[in-house]
Backbone atoms as SQL, in Angstrom:
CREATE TABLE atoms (id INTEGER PRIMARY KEY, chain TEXT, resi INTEGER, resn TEXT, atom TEXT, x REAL, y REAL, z REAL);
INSERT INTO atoms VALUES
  (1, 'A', 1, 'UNK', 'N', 0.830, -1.190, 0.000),
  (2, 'A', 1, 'UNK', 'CA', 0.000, 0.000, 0.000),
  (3, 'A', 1, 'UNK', 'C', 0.866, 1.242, 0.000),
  (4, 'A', 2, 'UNK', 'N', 0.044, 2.028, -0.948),
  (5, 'A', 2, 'UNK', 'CA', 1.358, 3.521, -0.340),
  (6, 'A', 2, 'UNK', 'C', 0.900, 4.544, 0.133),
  (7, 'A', 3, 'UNK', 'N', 1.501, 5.041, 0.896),
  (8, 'A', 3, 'UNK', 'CA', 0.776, 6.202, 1.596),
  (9, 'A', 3, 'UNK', 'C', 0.005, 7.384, 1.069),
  (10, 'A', 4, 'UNK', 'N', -0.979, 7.677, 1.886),
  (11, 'A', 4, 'UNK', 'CA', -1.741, 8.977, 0.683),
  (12, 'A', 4, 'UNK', 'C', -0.970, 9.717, 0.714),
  (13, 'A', 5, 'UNK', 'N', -1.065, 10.774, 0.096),
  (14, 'A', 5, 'UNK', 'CA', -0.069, 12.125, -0.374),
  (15, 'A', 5, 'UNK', 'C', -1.109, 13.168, 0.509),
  (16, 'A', 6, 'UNK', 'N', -0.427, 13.956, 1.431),
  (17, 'A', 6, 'UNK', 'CA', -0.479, 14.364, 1.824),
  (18, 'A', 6, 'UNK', 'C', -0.256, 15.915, 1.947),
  (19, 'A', 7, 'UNK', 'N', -1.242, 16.822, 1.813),
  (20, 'A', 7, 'UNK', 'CA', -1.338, 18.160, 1.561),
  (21, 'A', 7, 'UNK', 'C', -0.206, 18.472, 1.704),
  (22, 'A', 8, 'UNK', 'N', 0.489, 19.537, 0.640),
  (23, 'A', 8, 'UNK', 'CA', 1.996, 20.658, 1.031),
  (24, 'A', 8, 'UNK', 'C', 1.716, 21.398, 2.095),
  (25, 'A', 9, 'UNK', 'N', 2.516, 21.145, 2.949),
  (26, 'A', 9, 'UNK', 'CA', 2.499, 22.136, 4.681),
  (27, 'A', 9, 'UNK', 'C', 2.726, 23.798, 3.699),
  (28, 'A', 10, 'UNK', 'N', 2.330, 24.386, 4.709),
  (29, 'A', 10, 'UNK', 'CA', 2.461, 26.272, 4.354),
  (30, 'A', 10, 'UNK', 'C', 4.457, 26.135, 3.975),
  (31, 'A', 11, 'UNK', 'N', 4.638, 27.192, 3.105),
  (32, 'A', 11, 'UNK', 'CA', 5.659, 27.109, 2.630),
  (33, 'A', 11, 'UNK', 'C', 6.454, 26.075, 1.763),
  (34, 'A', 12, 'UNK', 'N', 5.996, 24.902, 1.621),
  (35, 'A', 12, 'UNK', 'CA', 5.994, 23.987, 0.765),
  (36, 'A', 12, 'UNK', 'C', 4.936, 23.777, -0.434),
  (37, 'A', 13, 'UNK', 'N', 5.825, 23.459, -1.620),
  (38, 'A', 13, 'UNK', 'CA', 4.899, 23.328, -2.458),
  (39, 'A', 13, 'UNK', 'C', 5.006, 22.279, -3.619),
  (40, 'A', 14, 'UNK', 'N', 3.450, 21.833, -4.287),
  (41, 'A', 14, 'UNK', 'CA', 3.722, 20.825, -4.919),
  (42, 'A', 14, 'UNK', 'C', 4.358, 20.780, -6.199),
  (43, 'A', 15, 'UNK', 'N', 4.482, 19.665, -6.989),
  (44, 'A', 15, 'UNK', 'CA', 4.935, 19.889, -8.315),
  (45, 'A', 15, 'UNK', 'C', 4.311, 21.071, -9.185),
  (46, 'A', 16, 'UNK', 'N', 2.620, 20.660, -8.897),
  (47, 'A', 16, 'UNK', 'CA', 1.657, 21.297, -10.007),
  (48, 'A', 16, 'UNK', 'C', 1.723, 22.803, -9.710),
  (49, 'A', 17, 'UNK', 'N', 1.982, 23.407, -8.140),
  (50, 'A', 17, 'UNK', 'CA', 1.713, 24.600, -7.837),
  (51, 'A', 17, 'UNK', 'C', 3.447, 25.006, -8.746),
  (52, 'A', 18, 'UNK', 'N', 4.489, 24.498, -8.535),
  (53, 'A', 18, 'UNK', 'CA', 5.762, 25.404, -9.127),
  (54, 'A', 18, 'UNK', 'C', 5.620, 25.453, -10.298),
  (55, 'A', 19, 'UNK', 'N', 5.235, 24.667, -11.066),
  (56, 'A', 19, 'UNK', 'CA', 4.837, 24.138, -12.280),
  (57, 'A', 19, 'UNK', 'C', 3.924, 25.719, -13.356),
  (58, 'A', 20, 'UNK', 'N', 2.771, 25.690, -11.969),
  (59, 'A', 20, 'UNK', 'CA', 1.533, 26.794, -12.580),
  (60, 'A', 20, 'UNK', 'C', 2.736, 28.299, -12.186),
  (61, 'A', 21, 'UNK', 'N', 3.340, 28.207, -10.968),
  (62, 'A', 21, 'UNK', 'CA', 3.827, 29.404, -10.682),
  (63, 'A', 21, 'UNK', 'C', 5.034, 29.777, -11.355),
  (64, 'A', 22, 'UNK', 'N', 6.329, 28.770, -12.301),
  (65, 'A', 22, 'UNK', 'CA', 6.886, 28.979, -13.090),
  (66, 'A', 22, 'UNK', 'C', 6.711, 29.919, -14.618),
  (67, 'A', 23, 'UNK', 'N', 5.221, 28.633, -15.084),
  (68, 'A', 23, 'UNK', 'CA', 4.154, 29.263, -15.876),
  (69, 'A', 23, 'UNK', 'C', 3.821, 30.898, -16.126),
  (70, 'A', 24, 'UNK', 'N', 3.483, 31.418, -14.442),
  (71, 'A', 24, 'UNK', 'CA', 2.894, 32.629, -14.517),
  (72, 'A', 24, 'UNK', 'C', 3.992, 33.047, -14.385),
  (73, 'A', 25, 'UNK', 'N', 5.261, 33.065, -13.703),
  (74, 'A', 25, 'UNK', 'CA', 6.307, 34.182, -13.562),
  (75, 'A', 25, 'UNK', 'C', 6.602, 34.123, -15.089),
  (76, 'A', 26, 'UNK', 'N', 6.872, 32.957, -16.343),
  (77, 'A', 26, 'UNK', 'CA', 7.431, 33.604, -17.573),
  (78, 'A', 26, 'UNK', 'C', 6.043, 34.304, -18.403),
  (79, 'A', 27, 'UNK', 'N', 5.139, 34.193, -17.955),
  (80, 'A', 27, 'UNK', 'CA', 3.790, 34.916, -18.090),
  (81, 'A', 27, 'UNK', 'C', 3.730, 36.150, -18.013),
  (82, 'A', 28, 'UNK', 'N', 4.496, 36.572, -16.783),
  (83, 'A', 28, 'UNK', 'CA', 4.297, 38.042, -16.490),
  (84, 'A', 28, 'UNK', 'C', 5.507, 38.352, -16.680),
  (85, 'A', 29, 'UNK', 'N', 6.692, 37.815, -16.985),
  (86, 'A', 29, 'UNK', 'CA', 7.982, 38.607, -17.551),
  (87, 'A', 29, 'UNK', 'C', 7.738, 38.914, -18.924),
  (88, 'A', 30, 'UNK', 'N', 6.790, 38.042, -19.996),
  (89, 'A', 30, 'UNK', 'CA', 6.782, 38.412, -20.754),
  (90, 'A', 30, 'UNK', 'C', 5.911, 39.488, -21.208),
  (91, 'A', 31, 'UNK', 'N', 4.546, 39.870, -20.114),
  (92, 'A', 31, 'UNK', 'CA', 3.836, 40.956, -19.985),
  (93, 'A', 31, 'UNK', 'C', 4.806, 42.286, -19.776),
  (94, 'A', 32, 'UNK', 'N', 5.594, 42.414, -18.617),
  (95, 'A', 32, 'UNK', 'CA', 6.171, 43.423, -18.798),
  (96, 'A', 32, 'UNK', 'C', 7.043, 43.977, -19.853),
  (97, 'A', 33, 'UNK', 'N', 7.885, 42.951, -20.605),
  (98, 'A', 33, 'UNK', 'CA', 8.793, 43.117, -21.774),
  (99, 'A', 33, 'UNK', 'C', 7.740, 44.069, -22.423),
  (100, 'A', 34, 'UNK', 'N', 6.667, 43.677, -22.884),
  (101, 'A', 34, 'UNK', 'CA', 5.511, 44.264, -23.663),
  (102, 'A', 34, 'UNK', 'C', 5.563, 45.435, -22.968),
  (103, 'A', 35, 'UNK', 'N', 5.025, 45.712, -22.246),
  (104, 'A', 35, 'UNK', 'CA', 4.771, 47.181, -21.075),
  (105, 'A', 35, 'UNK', 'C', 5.947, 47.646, -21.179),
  (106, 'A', 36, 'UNK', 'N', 7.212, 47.641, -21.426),
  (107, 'A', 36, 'UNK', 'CA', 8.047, 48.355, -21.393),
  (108, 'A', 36, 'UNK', 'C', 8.473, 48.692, -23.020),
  (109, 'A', 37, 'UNK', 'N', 8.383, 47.718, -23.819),
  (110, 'A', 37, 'UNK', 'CA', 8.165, 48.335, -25.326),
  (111, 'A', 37, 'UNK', 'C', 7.165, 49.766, -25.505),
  (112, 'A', 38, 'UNK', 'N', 6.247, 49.106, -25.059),
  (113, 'A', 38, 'UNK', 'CA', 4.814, 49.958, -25.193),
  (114, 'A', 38, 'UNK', 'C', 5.213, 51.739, -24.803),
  (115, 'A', 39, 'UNK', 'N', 5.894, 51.619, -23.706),
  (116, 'A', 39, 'UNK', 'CA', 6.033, 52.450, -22.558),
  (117, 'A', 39, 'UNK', 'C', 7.411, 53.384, -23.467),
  (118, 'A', 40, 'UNK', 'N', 8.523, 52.458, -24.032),
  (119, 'A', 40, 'UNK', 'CA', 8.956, 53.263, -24.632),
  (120, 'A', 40, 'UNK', 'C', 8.736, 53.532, -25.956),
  (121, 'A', 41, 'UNK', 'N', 7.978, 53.156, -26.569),
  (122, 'A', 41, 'UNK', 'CA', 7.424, 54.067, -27.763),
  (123, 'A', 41, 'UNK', 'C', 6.089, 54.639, -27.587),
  (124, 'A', 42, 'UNK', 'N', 5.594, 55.220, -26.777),
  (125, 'A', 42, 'UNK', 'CA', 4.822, 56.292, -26.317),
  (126, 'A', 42, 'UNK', 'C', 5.625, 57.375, -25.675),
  (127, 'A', 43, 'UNK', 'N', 6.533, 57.038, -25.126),
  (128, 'A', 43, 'UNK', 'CA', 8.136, 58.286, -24.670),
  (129, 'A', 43, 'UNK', 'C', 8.431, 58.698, -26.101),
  (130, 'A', 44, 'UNK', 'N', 8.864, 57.950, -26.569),
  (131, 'A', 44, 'UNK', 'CA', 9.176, 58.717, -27.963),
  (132, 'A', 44, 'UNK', 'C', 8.204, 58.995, -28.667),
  (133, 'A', 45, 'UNK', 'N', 6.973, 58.816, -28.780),
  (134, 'A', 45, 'UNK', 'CA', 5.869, 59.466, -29.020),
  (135, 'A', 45, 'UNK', 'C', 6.222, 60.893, -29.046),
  (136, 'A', 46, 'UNK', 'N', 5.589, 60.843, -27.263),
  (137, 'A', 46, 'UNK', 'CA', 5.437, 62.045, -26.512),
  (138, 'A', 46, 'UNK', 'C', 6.552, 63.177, -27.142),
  (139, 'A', 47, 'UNK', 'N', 8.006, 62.590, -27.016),
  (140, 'A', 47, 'UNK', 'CA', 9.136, 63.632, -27.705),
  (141, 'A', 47, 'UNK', 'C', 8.754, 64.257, -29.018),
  (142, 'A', 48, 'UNK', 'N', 8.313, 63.275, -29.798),
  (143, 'A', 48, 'UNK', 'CA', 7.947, 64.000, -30.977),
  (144, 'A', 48, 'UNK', 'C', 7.453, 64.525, -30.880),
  (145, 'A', 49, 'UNK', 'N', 6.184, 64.773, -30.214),
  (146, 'A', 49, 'UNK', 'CA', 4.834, 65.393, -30.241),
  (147, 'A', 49, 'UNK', 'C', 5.108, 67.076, -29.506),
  (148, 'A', 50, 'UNK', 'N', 5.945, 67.046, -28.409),
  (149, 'A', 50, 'UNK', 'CA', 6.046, 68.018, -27.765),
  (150, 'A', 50, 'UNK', 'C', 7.412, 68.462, -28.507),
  (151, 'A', 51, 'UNK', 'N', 7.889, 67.820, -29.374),
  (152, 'A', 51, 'UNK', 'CA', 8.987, 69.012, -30.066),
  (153, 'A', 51, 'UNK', 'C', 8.096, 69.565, -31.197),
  (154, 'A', 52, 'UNK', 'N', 7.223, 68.830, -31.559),
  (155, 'A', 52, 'UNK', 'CA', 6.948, 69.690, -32.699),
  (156, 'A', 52, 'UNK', 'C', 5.447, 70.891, -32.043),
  (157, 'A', 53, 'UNK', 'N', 5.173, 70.406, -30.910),
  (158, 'A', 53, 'UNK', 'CA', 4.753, 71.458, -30.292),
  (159, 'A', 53, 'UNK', 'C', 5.270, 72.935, -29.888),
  (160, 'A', 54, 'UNK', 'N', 6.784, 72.749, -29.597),
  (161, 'A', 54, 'UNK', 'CA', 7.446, 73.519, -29.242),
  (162, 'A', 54, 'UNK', 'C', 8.113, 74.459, -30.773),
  (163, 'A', 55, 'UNK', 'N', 7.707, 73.731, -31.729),
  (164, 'A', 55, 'UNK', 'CA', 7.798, 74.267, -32.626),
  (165, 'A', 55, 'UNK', 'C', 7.189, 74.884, -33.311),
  (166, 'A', 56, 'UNK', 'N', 6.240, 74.558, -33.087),
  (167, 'A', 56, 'UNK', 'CA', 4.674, 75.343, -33.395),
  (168, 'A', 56, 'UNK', 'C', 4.273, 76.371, -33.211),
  (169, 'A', 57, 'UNK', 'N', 4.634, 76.469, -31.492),
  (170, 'A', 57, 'UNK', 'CA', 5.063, 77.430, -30.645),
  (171, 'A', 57, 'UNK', 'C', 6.048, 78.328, -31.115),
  (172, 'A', 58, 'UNK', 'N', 6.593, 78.262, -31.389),
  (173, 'A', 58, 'UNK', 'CA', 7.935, 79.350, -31.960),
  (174, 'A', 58, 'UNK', 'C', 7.066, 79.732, -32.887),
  (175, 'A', 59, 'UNK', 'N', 6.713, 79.024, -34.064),
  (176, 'A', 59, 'UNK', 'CA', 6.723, 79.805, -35.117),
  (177, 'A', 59, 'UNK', 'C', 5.635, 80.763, -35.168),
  (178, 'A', 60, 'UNK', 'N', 4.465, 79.918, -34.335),
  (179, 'A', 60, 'UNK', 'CA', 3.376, 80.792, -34.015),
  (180, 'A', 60, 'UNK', 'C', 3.843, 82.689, -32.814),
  (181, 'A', 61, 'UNK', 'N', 4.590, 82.048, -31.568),
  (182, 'A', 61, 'UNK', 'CA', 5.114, 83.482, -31.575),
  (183, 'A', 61, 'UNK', 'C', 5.972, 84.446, -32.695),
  (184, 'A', 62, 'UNK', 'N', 6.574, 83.754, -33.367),
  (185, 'A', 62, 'UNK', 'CA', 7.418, 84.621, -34.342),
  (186, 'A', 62, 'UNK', 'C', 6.179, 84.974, -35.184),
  (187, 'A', 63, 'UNK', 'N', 5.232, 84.349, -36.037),
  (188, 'A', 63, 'UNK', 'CA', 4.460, 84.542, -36.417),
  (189, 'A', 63, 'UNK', 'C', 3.651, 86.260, -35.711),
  (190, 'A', 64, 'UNK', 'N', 3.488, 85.732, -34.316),
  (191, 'A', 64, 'UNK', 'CA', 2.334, 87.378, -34.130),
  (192, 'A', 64, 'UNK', 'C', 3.853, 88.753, -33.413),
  (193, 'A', 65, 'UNK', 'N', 4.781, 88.253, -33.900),
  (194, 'A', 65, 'UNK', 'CA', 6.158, 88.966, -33.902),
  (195, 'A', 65, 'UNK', 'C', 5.888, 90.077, -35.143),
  (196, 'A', 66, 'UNK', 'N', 5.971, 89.002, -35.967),
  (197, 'A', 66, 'UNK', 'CA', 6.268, 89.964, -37.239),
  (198, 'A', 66, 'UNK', 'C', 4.692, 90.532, -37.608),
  (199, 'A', 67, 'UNK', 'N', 3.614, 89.971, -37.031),
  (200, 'A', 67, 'UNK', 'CA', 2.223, 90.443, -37.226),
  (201, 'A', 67, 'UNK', 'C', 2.273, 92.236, -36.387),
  (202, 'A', 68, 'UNK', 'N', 3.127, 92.120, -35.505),
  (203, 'A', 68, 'UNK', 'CA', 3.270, 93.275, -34.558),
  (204, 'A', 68, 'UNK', 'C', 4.375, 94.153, -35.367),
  (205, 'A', 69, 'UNK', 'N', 5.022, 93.529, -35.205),
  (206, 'A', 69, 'UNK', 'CA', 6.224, 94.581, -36.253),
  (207, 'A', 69, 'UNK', 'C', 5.892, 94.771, -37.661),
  (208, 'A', 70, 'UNK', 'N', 4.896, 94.498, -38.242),
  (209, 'A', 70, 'UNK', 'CA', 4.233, 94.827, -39.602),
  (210, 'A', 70, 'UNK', 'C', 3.329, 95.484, -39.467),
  (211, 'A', 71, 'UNK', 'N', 2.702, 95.917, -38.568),
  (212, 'A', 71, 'UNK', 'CA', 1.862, 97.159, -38.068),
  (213, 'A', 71, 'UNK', 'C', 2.401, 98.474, -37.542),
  (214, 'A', 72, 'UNK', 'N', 3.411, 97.893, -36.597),
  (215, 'A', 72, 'UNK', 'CA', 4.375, 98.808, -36.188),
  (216, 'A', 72, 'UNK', 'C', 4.725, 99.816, -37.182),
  (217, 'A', 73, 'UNK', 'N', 5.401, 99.018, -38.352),
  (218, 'A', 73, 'UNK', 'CA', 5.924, 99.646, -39.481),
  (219, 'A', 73, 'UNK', 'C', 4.735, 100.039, -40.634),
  (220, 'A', 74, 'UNK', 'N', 3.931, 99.899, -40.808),
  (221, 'A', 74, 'UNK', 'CA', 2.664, 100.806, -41.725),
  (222, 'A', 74, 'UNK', 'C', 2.320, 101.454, -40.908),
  (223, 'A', 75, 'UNK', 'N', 2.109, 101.692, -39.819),
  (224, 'A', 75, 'UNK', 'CA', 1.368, 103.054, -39.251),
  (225, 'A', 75, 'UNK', 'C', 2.500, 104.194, -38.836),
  (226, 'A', 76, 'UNK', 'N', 4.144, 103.452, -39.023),
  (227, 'A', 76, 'UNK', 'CA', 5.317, 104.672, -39.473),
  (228, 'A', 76, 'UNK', 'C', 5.307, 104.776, -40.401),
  (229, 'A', 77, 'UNK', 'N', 4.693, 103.994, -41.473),
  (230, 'A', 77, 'UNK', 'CA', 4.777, 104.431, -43.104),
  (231, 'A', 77, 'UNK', 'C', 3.568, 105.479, -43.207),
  (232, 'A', 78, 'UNK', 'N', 2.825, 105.337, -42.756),
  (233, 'A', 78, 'UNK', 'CA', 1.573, 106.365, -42.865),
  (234, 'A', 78, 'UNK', 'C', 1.708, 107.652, -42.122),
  (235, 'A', 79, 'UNK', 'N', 2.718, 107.410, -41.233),
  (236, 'A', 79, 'UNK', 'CA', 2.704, 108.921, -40.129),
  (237, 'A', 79, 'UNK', 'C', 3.962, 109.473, -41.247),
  (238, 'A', 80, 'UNK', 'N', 4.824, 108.952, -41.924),
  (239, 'A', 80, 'UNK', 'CA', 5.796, 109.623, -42.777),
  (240, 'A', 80, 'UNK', 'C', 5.298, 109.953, -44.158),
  (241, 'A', 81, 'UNK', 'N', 4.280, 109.265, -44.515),
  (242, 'A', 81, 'UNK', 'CA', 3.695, 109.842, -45.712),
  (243, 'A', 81, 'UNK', 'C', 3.036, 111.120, -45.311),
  (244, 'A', 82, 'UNK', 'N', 2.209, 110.960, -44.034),
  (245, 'A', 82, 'UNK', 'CA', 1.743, 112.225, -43.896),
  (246, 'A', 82, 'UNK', 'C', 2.296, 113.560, -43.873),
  (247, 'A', 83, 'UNK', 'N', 3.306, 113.488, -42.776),
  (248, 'A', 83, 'UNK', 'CA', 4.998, 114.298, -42.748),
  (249, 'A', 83, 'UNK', 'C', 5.031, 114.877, -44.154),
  (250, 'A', 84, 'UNK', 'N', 5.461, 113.987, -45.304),
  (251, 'A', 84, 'UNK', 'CA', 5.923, 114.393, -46.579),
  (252, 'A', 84, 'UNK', 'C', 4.908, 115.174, -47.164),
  (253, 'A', 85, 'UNK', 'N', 3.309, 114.489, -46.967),
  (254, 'A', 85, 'UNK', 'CA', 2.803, 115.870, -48.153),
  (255, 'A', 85, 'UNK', 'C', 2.302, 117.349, -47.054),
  (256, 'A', 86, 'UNK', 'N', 2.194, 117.197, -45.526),
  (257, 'A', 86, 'UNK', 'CA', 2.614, 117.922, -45.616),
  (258, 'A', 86, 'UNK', 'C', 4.020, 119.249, -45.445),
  (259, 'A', 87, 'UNK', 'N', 4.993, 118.595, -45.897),
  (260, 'A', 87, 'UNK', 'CA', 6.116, 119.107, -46.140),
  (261, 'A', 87, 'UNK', 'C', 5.971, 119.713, -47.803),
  (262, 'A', 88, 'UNK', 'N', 5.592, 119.178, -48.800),
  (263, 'A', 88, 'UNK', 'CA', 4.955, 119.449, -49.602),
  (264, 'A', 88, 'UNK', 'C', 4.082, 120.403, -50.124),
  (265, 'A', 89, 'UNK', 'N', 3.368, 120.368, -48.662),
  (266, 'A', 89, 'UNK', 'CA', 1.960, 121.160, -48.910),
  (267, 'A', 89, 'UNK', 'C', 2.331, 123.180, -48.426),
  (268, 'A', 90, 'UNK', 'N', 3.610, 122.497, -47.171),
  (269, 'A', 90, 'UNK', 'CA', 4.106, 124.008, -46.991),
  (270, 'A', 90, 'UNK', 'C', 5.257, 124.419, -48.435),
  (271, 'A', 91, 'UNK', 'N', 5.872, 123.767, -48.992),
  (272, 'A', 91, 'UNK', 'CA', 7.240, 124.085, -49.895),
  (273, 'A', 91, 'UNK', 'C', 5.872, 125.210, -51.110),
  (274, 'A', 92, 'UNK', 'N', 5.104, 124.023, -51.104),
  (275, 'A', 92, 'UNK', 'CA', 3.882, 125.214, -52.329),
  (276, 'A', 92, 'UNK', 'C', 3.618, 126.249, -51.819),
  (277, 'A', 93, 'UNK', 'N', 3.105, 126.236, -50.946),
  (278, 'A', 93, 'UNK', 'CA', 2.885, 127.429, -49.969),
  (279, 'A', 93, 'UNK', 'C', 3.640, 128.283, -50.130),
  (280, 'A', 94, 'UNK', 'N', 4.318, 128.013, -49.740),
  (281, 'A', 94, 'UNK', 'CA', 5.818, 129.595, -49.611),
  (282, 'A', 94, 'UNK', 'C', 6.161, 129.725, -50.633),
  (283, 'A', 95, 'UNK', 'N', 6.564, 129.550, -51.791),
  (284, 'A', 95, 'UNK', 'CA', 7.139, 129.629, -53.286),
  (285, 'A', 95, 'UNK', 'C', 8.074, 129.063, -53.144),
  (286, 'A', 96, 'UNK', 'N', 8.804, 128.468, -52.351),
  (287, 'A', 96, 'UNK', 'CA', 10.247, 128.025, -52.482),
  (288, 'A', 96, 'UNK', 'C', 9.950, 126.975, -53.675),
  (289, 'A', 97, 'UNK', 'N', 8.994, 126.068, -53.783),
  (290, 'A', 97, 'UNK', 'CA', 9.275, 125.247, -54.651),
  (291, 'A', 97, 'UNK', 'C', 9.766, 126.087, -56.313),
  (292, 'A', 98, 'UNK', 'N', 8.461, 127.163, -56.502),
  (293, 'A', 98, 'UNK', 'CA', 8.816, 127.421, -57.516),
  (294, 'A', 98, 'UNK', 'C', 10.341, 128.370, -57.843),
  (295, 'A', 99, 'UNK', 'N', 10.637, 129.023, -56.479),
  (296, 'A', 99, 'UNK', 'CA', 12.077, 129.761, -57.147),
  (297, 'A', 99, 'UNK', 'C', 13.100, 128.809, -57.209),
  (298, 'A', 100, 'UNK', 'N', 12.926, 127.128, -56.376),
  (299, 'A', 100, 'UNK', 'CA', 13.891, 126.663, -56.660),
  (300, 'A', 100, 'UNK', 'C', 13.721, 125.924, -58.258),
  (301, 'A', 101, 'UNK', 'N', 12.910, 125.432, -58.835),
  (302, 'A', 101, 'UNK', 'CA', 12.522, 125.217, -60.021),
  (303, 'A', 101, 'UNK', 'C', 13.290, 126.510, -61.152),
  (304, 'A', 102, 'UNK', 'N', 12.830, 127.683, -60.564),
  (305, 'A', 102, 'UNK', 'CA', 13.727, 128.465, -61.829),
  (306, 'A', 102, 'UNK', 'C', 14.925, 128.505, -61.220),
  (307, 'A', 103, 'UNK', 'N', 15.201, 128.431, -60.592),
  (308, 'A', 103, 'UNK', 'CA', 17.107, 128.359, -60.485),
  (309, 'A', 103, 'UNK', 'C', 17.353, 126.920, -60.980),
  (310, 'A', 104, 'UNK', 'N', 17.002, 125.852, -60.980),
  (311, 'A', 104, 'UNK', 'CA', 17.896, 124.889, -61.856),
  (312, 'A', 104, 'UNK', 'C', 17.853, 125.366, -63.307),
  (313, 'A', 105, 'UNK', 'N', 16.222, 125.885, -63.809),
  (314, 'A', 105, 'UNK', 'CA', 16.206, 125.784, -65.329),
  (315, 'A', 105, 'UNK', 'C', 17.546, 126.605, -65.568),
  (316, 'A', 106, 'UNK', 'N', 17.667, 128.035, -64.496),
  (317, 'A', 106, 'UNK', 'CA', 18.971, 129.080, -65.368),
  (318, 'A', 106, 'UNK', 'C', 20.266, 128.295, -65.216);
C-alpha cells in the first residue's frame, strides 16, 4: 500500500503549484517586456509630439512677432507719408518750390 499524499504544509509546495507558478512568472515577464516596449514608444511618441509642439510654438510666436512689427511699421509708413505731403503742402505754400525750379532751369 502507499501512503496517501499528503497536503503541502504552508511554505511547501507541490509539483503542479511550481509548475503553474513557473508558468505565470514567464507569463508576467513576458507581460512586462511588452509594457516596457509599449512604454517606450509612447516616450518617444510624446518627444515627438512636444517638439513639434514647441515648434509650433515658436513659429506661431514669431508669427504674431512679425504680425506686430508689420503694423508697427505701416502706421510709421503712414505717419511719414503724412509728414511728406505735408512738407509738400508748406514748400507750395511759400514759393520756395517754384524759385527753386527756376534756379535749376537758369
Amino acid at each position: 500500500k502507499q501512503a496517501p499524499e499528503r497536503p503541502p504544509r504552508a511554505g511547501e509546495k507541490g509539483d503542479k503549484e511550481k509548475h503553474v507558478d513557473t508558468a505565470l512568472v514567464v507569463k508576467l515577464q513576458k507581460k512586462v517586456k511588452e509594457l516596457e516596449k509599449e512604454r517606450q514608444r509612447l516616450l518617444r511618441e510624446l518627444e515627438r509630439k512636444s517638439d513639434s509642439t514647441e515648434t509650433s510654438q515658436e513659429s506661431s510666436s514669431d508669427g504674431i512677432y512679425e504680425t506686430i512689427k508689420i503694423q508697427e511699421l505701416e502706421m510709421e509708413n503712414s505717419h511719414l507719408k503724412k509728414d511728406l505731403a505735408n512738407m509738400r503742402e508748406s514748400i507750395a505754400k511759400s514759393g520756395l518750390f517754384e524759385q527753386g525750379t527756376k534756379a535749376v532751369r537758369e
